[in-house]
C-alpha positions in Angstrom: -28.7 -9.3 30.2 -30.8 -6.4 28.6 -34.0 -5.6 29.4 -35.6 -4.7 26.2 -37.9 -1.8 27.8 -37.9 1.9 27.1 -35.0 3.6 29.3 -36.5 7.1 29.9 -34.7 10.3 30.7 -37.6 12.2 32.9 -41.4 10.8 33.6 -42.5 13.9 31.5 -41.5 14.1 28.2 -43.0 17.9 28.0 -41.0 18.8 30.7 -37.7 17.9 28.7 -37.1 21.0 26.2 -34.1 19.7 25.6 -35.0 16.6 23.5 -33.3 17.1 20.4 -34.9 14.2 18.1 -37.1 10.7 17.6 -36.2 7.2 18.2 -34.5 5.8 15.2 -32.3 2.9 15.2 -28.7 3.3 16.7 -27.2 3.1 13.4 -29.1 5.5 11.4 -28.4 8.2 14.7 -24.9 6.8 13.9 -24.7 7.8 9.9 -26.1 11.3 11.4 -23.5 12.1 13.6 -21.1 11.3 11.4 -22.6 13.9 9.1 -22.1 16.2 11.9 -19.1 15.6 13.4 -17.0 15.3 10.2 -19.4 18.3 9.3 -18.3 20.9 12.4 -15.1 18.4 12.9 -13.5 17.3 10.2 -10.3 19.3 10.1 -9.7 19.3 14.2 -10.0 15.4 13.9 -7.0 14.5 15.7 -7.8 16.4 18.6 -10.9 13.9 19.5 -9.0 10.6 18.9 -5.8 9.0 17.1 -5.2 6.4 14.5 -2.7 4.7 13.4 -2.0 5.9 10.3 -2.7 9.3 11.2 0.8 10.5 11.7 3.0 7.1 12.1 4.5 5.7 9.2 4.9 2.3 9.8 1.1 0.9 8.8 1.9 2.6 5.8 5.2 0.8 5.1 4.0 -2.5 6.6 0.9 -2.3 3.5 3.8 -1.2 1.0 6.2 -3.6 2.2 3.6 -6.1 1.7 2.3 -5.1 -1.4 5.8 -5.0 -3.5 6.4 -8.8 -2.4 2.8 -10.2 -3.5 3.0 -8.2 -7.0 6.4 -9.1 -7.4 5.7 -13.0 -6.9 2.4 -12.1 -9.1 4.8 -10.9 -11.7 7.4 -13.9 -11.9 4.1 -16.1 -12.0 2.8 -14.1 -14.9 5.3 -11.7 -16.6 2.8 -9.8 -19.1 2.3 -6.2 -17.2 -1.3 -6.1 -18.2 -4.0 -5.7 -15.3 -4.6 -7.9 -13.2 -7.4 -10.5 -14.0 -7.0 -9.7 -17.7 -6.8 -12.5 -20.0 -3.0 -13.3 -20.5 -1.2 -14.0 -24.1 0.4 -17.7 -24.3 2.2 -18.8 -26.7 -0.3 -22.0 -27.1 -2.6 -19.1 -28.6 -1.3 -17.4 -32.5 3.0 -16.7 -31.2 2.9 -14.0 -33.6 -0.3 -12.5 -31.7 0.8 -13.1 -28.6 4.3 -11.7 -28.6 2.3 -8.0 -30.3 -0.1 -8.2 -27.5 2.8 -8.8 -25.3 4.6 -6.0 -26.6 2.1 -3.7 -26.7 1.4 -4.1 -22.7 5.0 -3.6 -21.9 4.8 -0.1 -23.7 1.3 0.6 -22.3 0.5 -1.0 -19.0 -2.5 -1.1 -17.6 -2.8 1.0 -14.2 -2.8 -1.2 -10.8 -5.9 1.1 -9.1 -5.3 1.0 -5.1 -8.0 2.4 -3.0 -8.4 3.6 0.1 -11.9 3.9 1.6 -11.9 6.4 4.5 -8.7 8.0 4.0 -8.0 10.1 6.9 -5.8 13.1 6.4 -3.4 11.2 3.8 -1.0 10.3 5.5 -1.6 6.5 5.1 -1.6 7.3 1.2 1.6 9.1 1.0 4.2 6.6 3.5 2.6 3.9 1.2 3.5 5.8 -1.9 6.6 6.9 -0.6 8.0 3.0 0.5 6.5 1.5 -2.7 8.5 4.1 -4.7 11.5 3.2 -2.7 11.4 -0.7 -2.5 10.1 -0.8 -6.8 13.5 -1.0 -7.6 13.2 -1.7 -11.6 9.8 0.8 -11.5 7.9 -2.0 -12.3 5.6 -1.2 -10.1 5.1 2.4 -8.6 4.6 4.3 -12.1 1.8 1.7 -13.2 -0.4 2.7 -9.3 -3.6 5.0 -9.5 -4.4 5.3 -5.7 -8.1 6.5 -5.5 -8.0 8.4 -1.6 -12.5 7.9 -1.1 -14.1 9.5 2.1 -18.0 10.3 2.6 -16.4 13.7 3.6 -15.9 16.8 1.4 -14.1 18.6 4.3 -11.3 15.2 5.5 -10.6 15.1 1.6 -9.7 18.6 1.8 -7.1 17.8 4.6 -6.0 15.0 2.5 -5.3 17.3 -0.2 -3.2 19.6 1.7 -0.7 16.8 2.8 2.2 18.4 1.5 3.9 14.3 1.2 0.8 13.4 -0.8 1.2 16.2 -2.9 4.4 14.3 -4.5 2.4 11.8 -5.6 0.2 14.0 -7.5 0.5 12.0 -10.8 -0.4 8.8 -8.9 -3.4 10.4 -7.0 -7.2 10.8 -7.3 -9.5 12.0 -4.5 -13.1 10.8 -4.6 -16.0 11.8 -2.4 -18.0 8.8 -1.7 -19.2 5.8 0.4 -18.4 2.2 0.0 -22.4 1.5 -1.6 -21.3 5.0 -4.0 -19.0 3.2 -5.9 -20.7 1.6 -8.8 -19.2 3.5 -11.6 -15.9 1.2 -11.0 -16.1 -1.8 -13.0 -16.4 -5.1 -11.9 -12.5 -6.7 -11.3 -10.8 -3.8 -12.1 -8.8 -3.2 -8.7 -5.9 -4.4 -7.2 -5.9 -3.7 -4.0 -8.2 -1.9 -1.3 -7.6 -1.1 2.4 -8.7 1.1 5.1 -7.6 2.0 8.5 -10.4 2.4 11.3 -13.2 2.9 9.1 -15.6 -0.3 10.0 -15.5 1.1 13.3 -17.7 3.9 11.9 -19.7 2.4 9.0 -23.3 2.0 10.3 -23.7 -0.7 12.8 -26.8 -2.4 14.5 -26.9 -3.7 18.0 -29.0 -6.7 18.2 -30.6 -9.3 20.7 -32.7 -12.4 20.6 -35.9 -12.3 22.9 -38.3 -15.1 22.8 -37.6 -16.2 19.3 -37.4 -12.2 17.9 -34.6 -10.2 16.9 -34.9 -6.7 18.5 -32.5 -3.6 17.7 -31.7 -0.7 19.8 -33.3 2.6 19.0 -31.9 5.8 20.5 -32.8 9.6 20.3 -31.0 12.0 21.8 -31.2 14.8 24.5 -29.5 17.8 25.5 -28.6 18.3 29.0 -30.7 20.6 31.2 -27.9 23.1 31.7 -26.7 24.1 28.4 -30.4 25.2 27.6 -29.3 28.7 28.6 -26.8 28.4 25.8 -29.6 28.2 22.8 -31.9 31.1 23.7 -33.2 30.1 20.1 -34.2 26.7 21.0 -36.2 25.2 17.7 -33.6 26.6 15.6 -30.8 24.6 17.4 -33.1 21.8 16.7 -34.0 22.3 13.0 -30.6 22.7 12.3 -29.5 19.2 14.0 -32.2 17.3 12.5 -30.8 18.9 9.2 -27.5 18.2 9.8 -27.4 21.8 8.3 -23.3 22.5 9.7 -23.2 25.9 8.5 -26.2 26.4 10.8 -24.5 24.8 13.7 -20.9 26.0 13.3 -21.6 29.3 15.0 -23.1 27.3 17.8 -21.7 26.3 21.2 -20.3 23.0 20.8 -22.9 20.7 22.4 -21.9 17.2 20.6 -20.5 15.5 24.1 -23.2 17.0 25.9 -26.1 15.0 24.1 -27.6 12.3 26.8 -29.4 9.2 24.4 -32.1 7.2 25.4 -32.4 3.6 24.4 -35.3 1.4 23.9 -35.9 -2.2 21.4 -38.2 -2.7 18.6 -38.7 -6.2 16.7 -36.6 -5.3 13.5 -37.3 -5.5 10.0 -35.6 -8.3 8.2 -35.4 -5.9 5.2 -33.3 -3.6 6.6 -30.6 -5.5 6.9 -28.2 -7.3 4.5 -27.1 -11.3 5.0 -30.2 -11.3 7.3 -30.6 -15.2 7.6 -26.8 -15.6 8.2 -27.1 -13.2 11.2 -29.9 -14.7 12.3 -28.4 -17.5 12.3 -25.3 -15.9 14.0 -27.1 -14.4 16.8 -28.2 -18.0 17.8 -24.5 -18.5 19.5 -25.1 -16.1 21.8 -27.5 -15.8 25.0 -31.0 -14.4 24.7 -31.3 -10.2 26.0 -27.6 -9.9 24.8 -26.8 -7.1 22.7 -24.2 -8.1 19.8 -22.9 -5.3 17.8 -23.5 -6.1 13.7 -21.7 -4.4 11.7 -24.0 -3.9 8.8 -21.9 -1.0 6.7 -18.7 -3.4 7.2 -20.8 -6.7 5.4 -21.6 -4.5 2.7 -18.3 -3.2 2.5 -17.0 -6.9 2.0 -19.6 -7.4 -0.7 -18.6 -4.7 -2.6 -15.0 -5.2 -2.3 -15.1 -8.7 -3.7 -17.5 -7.0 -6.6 -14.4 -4.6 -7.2 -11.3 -6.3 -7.1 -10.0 -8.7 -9.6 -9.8 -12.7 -9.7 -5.6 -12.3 -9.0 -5.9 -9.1 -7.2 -3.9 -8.9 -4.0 -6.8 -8.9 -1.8 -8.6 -6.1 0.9 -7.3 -5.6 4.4 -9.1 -3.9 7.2 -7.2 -2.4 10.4 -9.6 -1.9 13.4 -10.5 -2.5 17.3 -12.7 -5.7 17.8 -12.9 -9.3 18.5 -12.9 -12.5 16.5 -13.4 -14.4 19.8 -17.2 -15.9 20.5 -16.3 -16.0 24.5 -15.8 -12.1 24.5 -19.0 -11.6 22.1 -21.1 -13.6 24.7 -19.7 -11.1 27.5 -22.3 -8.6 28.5 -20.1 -6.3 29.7 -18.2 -5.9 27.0 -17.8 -2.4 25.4 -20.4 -2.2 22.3 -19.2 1.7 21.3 -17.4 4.6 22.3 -18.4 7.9 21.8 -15.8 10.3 20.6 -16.6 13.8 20.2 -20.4 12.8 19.7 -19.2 10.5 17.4 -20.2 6.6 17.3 -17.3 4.4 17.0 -18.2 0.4 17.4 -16.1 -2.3 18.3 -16.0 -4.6 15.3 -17.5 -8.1 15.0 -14.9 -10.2 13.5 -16.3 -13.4 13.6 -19.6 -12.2 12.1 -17.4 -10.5 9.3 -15.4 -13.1 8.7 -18.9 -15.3 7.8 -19.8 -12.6 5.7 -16.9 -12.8 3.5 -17.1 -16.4 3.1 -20.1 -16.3 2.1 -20.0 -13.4 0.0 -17.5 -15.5 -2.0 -14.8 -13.2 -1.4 -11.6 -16.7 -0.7 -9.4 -17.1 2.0 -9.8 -14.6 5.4 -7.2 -14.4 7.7 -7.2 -12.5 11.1 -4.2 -11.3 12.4 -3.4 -8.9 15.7 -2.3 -5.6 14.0 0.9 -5.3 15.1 2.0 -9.0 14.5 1.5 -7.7 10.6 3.3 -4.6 10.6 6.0 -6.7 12.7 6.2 -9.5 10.0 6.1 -7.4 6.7 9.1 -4.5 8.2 10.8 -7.6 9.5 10.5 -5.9 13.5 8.7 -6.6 16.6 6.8 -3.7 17.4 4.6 -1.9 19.9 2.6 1.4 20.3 3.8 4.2 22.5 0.1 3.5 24.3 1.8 -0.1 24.9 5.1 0.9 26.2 2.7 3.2 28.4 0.6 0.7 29.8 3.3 -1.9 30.9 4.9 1.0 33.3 4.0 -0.5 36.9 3.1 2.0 38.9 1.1 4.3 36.3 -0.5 7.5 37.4 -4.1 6.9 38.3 -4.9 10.6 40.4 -4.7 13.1 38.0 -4.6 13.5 34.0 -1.3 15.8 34.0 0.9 13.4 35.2 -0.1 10.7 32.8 0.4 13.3 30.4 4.3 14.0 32.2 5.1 10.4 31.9 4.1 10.4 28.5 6.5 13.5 27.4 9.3 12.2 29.6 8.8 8.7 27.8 8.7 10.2 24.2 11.8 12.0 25.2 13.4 8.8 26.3 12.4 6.9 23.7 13.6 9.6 21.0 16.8 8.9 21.4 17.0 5.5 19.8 14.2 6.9 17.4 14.7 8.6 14.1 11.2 8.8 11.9 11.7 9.4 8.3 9.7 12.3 8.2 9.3 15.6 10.6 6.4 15.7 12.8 5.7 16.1 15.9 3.2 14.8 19.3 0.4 17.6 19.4 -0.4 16.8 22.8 -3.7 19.2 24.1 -2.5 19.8 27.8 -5.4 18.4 30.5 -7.4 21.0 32.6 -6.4 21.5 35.8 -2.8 20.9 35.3 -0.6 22.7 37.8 0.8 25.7 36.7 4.7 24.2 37.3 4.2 20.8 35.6 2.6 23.5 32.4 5.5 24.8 32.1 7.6 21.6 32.1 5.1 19.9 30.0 5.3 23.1 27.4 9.4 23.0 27.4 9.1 19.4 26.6 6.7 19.7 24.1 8.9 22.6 22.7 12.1 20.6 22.3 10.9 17.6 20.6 13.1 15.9 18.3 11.6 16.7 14.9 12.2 13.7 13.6 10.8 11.9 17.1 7.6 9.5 18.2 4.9 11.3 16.0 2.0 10.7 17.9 1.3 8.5 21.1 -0.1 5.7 18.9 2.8 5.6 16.8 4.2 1.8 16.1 7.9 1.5 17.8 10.5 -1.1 17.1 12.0 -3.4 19.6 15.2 -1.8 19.2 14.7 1.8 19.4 12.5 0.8 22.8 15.5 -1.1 24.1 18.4 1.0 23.7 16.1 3.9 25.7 15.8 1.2 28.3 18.1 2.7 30.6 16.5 6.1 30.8 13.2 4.2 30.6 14.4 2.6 33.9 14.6 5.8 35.7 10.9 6.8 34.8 10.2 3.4 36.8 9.8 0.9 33.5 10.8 -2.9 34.1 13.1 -3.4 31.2 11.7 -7.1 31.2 8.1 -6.3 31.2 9.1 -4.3 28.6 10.5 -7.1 26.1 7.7 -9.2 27.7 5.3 -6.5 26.3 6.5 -6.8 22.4 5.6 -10.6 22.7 2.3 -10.2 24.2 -0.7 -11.8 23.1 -3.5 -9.0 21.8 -5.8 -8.1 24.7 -9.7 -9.5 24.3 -10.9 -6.6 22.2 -7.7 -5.2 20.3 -6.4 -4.1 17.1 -6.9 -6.7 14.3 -6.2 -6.9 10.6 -8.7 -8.8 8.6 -7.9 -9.7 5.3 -9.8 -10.8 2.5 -8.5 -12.1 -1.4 -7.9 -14.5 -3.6 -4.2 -15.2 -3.1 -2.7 -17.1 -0.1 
């Protein structure tokens, strides 16, 4: 249970130079950071935290693979290459009209806009491009695509930009800077298909609790330790240029985001500050009293505004992030609310609450999926992440960083060996402190001799086949070749990685 009581740092709030800002709820301290941490972070991403789509290929092919089916059964339904949603010729309407109308739309189809909200450094955007291309045979399909790439940051869309892979795509591509509630001047019905990859995670995001018949919400504000004091000999200007969120301020700076220290305290909230309020209150009534549920406010109106956006026979909006659809694990109070990463906020998703939101936000069928069970099903593969084929070993390290870090090179090395990735990249691992100048070296050679075309990154998705026929060299690092096949059949863990779905088809 939480007690809903002001959690202080010191008894002496004067005696704390280092406070760096006022309460506020959590998630407009969230919306801040990001500000910040895209702001002084945005191009050395990867080195806080991996996705899924950053460097691996498969999500991408598994939302391609995907995509060419639906539209192709969409097109055998309804052969006229006009937009989707647009009113369709019939020959019960004037033939002579029809078949010009017809005509006309076969010479000039409409575009099928994709977008991507959040997009990361590309990469997402151009394996999807790239497999579309590939699998649209007849070029029914890829030559018709505008994919819009949309992220709150100026500085990410600059990365995106650069992805050489992208860059062929140029024709097909538009990059917009905006956030999900910035996207008015698209019309009503006029896309096809929307998707992002770890963004809800981030969207702002309210924790919340019932106490005797209120709803109360965390409020945070954070602190600075006592010991990096000596690093900002001009104190107030440190702090002016956090509360402004002024970057080119802080860049200079020390780096002091994982240092902050947050204090929490509750406040009855303000039903206007937050969207579907009566369905979560109603929500929140599942749960005890005192326990904190995380609501993922940005994600609901996310939902809303994709069913405003997409079109009545679109193919639908698909989120990919870590959470739980399971009531039992929402009710847990241990369960993990947020990370922080970098100073950044990243919450686990509420699934079920989502999944309420969308029905009631009218936007048709929802179905909730374990991540890897749809990149399995739409490449026709069971699959895994590298973190997976990690975690079954049986006797992982536990003492030291640098030799989970060794088992990890020695496993990509294994495991290259039955893998061949379409395109050249390769793990970027930063090596830990304090590893021993012998194991350096090793870890550095191994690094260095990478197969270019290996495991791209330690998330990256890997195929039951490739896995097995490095199951011998596995064997020596100490894997279980059965716990290994057990592994790809595994039901997903209490909070995991889901794909949520939402559209109008089946």
């Amino acid at each position: 249970m939480v007690d809903p009581v002001v959690e202080p740092v010191a008894e002496n709030e004067e005696a704390l130079p280092q406070l760096l800002g006022d309460f506020a709820p959590i998630d407009v301290w969230q919306r801040h950071m990001n500000a910040v941490f895209y702001g002084l972070r945005g191009e050395r991403v990867r080195e806080f935290y991996q996705t899924f789509a950053a460097a691996d290929y498969r999500l991408g092919y598994a939302l391609a693979a995907d995509y060419v089916q639906r539209a192709t059964q969409r097109q055998k339904a309804h052969p006229d290459p006009s937009t989707p949603g647009a009113e369709r010729p019939t020959l019960r309407a004037n033939g002579e009209e029809a078949r010009s109308r017809r005509a006309d739309s076969e010479k000039n189809p409409v575009p099928l806009t994709i977008m991507e909200w959040g997009c990361g450094n590309g990469n997402l955007a151009a394996c999807f491009l790239d497999h579309v291309k590939a699998l649209d045979r007849d070029a029914t399909l890829y030559p018709r695509i505008q994919y819009v790439l949309i992220d709150a940051s100026e500085t990410v869309l600059d990365g995106a930009r650069a992805n050489a892979e992208l860059a062929k795509h140029g024709d097909r591509v538009q990059f917009v800077q905006a956030t999900v509630p910035d996207l008015q001047s698209y019309a009503d019905g006029s896309v096809d298909r929307i998707f992002c990859n770890e963004l809800w995670s981030e969207l702002p995001t309210k924790l919340l609790l019932r106490k005797a018949g209120d709803v109360m919400e965390e409020h945070i504000r954070p602190n600075l330790k006592e010991t990096r004091l000596i690093d900002y000999p001009d104190w107030p200007g440190l702090v002016q240029a956090f509360d402004q969120a002024d970057v080119a301020g802080l860049k200079p700076l020390p780096a002091f985001l994982e240092d902050i220290l947050w204090e929490r305290e509750y406040h009855k909230i303000e039903a206007k500050d937050v969207p579907f309020r009566r369905l979560i209150t109603d929500f929140l009534k599942l749960f005890d009293e005192e326990l904190l549920i995380p609501v993922n406010v940005g994600a609901a109106v996310s939902l809303r505004e994709a069913h405003r956006l997409l079109a009545p026979d679109a193919l639908g909006f698909s989120s990919f992030d870590a959470g739980t659809a399971d009531e039992a694990v929402l009710n847990d109070p241990e369960k993990p609310c947020y990370n922080l990463v970098g100073g950044q906020f990243s919450f686990m998703v509420n699934l079920a609450l989502l999944e309420d939101v969308a029905k009631q936000a009218g936007g048709g069928q929802v179905t909730i999926e374990p991540q890897k069970e749809f990149v399995g099903r739409s490449l026709g593969v069971n699959v895994m992440s590298l973190m997976d084929v990690l975690a079954s070993h049986p006797n992982l390290p536990q003492d030291a960083p640098w030799q989970i870090d060794r088992l990890l090179m020695k496993t990509v090395e294994a495991l290259n060996a039955g893998y061949v990735s379409p395109y050249e990249r390769t793990i970027d691992l930063p090596l830990s402190s304090g590893t021993p100048e012998e194991t350096r070296r090793e870890l550095e050679q191994l690094l260095a001799r990478q197969a270019r075309q290996g495991v791209p990154d330690t998330v990256a998705y890997l195929a039951e086949e490739e896995v097995m026929k490095a199951a011998g060299q596995l064997e020596e690092l100490g894997y279980d070749r059965s716990i290994l096949q057990a592994a790809f059949l595994s039901p997903p863990q209490p909070v995991d990685y889901f794909h949520f779905r939402m559209g109008p088809d089946k």
